[in-house]
N, CA, C and O atoms as CSV, one atom per row, in Angstrom:
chain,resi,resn,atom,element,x,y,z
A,1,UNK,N,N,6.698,-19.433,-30.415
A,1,UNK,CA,C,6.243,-20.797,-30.617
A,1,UNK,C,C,6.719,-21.644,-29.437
A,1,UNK,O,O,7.684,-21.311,-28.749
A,2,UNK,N,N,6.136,-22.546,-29.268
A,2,UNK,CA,C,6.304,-23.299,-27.625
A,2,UNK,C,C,6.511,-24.325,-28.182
A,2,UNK,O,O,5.603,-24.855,-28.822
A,3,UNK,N,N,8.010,-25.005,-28.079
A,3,UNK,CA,C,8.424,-26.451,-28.214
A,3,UNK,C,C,7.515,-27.471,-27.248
A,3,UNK,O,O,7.138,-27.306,-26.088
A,4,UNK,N,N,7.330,-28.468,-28.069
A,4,UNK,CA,C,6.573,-29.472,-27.015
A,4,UNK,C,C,7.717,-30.542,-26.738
A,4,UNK,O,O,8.225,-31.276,-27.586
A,5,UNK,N,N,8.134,-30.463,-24.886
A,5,UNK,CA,C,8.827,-31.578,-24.591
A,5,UNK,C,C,8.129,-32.907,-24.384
A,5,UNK,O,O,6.929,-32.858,-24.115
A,6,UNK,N,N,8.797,-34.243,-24.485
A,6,UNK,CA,C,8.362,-34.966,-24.955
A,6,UNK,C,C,9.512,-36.084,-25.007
A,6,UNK,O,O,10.617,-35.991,-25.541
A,7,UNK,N,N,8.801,-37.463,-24.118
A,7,UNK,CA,C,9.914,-38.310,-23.525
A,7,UNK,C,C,9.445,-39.765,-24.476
A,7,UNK,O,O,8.266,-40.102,-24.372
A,8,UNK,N,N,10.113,-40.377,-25.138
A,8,UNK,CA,C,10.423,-41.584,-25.936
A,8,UNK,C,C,9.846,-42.744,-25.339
A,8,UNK,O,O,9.597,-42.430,-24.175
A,9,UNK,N,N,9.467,-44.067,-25.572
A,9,UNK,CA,C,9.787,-44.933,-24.939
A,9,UNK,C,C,9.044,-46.115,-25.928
A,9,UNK,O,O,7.893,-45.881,-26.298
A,10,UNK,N,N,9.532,-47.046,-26.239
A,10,UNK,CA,C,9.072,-48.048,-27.583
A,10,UNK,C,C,9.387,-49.086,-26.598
A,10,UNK,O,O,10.469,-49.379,-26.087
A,11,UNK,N,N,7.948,-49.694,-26.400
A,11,UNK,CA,C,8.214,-51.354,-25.731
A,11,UNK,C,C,7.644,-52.435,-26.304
A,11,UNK,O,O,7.258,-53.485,-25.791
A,12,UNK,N,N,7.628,-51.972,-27.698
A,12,UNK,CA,C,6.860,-53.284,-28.560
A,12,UNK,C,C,7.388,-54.200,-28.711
A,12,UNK,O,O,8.438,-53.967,-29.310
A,13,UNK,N,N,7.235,-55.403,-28.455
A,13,UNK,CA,C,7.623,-56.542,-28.243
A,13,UNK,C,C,8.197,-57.528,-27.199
A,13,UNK,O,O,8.611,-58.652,-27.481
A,14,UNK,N,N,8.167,-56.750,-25.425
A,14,UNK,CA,C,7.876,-56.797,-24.923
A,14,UNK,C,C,7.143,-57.915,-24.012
A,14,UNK,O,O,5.921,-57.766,-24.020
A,15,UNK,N,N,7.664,-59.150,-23.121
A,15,UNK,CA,C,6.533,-59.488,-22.883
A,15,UNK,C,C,5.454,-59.027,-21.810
A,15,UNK,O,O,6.064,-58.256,-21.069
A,16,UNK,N,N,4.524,-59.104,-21.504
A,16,UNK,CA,C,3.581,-58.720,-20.126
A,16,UNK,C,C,4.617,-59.259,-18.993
A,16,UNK,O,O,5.559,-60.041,-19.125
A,17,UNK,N,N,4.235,-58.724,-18.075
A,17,UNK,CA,C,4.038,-57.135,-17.359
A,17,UNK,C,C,5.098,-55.540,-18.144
A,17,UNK,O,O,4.854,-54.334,-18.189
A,18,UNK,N,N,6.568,-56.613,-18.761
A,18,UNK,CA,C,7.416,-55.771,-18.813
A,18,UNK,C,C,6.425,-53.735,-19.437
A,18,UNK,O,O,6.335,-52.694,-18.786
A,19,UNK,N,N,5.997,-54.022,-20.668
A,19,UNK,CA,C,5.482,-52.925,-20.753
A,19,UNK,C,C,4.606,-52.096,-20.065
A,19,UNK,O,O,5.005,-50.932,-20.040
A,20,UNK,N,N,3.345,-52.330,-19.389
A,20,UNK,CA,C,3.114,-51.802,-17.722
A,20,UNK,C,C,4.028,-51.242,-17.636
A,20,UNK,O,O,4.430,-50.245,-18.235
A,21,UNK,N,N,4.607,-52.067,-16.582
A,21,UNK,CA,C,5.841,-51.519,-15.880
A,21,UNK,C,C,6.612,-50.562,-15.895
A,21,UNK,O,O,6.860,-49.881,-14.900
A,22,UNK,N,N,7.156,-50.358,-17.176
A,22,UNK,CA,C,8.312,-49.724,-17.515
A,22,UNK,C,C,7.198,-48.025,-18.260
A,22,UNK,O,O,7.636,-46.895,-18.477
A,23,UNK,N,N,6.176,-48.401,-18.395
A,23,UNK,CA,C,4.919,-46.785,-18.436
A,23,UNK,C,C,4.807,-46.310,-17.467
A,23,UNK,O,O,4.907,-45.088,-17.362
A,24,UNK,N,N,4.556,-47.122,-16.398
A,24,UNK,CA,C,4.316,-46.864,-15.219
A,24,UNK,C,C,5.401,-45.962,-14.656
A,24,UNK,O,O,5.166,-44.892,-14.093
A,25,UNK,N,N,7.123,-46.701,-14.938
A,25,UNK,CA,C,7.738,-46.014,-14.026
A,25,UNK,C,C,8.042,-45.091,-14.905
A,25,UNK,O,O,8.174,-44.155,-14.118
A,26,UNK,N,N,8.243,-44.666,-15.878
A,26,UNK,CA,C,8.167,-43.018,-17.027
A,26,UNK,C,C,7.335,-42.451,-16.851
A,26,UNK,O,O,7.488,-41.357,-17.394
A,27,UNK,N,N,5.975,-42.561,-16.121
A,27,UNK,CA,C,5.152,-41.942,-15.760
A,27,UNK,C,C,5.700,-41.056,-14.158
A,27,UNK,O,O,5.682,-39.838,-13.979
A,28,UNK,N,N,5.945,-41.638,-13.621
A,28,UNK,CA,C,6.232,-41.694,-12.246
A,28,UNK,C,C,7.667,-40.549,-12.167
A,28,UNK,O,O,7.925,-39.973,-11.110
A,29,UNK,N,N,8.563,-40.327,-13.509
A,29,UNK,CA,C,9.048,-39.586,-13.442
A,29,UNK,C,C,9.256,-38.596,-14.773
A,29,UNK,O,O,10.255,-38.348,-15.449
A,30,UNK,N,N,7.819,-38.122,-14.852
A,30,UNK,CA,C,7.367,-37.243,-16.482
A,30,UNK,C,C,7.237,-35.801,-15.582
A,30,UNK,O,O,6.510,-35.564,-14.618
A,31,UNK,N,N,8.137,-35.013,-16.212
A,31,UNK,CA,C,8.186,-33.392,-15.455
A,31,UNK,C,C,6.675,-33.251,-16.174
A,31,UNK,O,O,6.094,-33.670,-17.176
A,32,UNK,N,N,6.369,-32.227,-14.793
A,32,UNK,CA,C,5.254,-31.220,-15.379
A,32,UNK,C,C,4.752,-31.314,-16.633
A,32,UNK,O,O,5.652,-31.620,-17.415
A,33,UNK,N,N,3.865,-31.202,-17.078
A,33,UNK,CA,C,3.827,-30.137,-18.111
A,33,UNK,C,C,4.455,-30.745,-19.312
A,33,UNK,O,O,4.444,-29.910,-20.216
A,34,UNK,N,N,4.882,-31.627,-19.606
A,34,UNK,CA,C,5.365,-32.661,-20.754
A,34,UNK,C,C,5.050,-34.150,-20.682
A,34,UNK,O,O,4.366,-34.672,-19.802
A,35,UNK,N,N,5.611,-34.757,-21.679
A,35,UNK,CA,C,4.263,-35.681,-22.047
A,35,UNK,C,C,5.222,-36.795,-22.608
A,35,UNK,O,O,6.206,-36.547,-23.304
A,36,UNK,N,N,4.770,-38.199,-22.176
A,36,UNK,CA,C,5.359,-39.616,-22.491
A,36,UNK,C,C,4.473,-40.027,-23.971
A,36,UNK,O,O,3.263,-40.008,-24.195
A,37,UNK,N,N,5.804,-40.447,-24.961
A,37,UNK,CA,C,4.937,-40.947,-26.139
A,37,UNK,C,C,5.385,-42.287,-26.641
A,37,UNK,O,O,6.349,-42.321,-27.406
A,38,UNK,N,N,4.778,-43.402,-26.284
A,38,UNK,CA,C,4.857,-44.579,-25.913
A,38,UNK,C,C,4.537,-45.447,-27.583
A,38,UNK,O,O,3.493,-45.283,-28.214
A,39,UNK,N,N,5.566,-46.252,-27.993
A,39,UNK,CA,C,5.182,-47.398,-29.139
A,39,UNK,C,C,4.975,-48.538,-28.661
A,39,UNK,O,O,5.790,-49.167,-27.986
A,40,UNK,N,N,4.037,-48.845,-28.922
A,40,UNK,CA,C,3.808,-50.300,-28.397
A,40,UNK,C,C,2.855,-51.498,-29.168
A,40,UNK,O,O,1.756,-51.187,-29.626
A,41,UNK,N,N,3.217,-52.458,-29.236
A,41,UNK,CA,C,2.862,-53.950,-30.413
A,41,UNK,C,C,1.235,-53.416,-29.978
A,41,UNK,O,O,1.067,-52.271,-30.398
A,42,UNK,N,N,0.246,-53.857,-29.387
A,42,UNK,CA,C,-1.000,-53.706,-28.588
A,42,UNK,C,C,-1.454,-52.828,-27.938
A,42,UNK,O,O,-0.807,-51.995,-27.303
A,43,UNK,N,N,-3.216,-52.958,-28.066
A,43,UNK,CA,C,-3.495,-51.614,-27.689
A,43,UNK,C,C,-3.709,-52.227,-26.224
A,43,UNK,O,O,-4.267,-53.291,-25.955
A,44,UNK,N,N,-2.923,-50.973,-25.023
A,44,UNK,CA,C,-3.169,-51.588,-23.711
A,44,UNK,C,C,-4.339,-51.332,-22.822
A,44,UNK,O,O,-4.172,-50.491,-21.939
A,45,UNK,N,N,-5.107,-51.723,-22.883
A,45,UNK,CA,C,-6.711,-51.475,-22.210
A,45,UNK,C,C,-6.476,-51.693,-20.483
A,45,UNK,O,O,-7.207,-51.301,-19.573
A,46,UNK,N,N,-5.484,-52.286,-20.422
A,46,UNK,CA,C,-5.172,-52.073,-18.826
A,46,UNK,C,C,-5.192,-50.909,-18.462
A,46,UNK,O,O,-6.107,-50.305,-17.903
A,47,UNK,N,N,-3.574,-50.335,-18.946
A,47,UNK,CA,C,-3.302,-49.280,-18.411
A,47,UNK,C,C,-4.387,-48.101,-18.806
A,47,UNK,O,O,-4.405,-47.105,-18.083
A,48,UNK,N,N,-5.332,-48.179,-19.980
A,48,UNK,CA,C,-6.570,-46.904,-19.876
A,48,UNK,C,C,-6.889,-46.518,-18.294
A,48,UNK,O,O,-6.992,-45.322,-18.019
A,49,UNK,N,N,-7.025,-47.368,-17.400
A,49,UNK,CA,C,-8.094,-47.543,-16.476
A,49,UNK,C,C,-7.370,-46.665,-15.374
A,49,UNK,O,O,-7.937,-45.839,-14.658
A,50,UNK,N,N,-5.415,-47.124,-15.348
A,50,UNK,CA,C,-4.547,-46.426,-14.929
A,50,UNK,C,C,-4.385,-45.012,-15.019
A,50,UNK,O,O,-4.399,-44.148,-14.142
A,51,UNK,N,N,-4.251,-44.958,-16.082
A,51,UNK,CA,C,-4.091,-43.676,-16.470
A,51,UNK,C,C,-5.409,-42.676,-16.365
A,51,UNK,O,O,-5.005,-41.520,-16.243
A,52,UNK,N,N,-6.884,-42.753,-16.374
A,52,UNK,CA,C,-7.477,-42.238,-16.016
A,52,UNK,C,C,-8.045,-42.341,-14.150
A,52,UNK,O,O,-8.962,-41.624,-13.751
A,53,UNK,N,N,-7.600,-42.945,-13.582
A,53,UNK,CA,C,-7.679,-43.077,-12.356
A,53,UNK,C,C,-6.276,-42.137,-11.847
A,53,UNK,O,O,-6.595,-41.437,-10.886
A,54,UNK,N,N,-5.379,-42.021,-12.095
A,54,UNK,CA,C,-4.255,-41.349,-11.747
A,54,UNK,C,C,-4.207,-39.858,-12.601
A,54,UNK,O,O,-3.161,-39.263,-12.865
A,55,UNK,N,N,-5.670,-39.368,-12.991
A,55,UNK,CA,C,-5.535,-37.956,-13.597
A,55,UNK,C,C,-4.848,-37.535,-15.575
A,55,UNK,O,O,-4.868,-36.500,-16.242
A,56,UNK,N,N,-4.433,-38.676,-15.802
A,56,UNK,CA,C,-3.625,-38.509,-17.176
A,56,UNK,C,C,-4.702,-38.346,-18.271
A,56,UNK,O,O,-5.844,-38.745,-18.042
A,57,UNK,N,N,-4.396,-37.798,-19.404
A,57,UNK,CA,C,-4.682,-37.514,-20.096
A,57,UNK,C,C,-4.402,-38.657,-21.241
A,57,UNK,O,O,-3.835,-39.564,-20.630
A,58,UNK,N,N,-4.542,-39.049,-22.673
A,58,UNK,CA,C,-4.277,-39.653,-23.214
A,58,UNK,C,C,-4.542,-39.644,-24.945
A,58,UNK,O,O,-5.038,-38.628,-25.431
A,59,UNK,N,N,-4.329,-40.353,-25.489
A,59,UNK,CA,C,-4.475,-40.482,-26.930
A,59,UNK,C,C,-3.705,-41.385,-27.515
A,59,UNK,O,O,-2.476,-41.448,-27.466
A,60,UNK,N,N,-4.700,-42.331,-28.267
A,60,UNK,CA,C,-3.814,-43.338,-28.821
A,60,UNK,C,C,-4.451,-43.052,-30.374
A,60,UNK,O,O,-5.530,-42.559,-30.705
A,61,UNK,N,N,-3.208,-43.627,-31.262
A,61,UNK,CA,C,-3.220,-43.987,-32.330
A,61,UNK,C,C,-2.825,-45.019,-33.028
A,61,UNK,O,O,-1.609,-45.175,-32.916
A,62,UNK,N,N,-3.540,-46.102,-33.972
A,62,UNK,CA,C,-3.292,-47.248,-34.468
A,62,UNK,C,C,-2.080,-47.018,-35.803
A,62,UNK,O,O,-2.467,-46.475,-36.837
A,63,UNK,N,N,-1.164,-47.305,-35.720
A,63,UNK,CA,C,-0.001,-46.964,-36.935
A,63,UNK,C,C,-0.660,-48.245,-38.052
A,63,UNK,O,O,-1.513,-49.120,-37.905
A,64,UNK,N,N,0.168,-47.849,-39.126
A,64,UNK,CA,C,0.116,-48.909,-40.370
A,64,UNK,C,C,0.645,-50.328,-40.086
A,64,UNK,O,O,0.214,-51.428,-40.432
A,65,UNK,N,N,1.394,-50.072,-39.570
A,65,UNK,CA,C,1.998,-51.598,-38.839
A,65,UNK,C,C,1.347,-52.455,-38.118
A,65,UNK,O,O,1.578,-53.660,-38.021
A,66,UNK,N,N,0.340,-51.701,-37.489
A,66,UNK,CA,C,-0.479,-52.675,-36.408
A,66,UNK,C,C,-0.218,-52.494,-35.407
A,66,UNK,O,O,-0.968,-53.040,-34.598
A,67,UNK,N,N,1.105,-51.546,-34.739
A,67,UNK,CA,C,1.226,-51.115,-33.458
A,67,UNK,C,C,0.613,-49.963,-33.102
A,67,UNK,O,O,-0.214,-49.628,-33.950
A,68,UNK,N,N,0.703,-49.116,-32.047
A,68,UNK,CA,C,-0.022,-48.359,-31.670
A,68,UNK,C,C,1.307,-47.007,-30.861
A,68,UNK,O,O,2.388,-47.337,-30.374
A,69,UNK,N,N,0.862,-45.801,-30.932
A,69,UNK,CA,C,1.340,-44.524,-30.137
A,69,UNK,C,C,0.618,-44.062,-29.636
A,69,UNK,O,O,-0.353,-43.732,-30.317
A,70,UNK,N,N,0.591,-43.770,-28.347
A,70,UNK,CA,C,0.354,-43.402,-27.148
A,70,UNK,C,C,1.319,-41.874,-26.906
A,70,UNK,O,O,2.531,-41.742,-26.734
A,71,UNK,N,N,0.528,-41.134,-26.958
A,71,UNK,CA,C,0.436,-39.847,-26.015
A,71,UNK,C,C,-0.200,-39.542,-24.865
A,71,UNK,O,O,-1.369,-39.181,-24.726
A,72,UNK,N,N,0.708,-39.721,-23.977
A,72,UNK,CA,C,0.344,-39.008,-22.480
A,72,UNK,C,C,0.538,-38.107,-22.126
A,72,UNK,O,O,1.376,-37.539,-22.826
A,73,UNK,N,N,0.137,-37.422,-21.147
A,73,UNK,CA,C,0.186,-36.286,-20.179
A,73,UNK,C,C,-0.268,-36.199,-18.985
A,73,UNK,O,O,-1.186,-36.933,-18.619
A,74,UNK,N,N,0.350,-35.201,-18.094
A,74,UNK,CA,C,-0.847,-34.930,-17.188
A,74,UNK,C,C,-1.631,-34.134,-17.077
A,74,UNK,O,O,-1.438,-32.937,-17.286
A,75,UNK,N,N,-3.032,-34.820,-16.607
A,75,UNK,CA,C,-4.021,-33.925,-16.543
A,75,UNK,C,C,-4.397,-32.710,-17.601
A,75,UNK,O,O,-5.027,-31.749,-17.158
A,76,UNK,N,N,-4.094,-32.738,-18.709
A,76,UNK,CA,C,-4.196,-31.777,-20.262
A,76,UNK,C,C,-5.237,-32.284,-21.292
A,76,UNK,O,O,-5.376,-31.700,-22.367
């Protein structure tokens, strides 16, 4: 069975730019082959545009709360 690694990062509440930002730079240092899973208040339609221009992969999901999780990767 293949553990899936898998890096944290909750910036809900947050104001703009801070969350960008701080995806951006967890992106910038996500090993291979494992994957950033991001909580966040809003769904970010910015960074879609990012993340498919820079090869990533993605998936979001709307929680009960009204925030949202984000699964990234690269290129998967």
């Amino acid at each position: 069975m293949c553990e899936e690694l898998a890096h944290e990062l909750d910036v809900r509440g947050l104001p703009p730019p801070e969350p960008f930002e701080l995806i951006i730079g967890a992106l910038q240092t996500l090993p291979a082959g494992e994957f950033l899973h991001v909580r966040i208040h809003r769904e970010p339609y910015p960074l879609y545009e990012v993340l498919r221009d820079g090869g990533y992969a993605w998936q979001t999901t709307e929680l009960k709360d009204g925030s949202f999780f984000i699964r990234i990767s690269y290129g998967q």
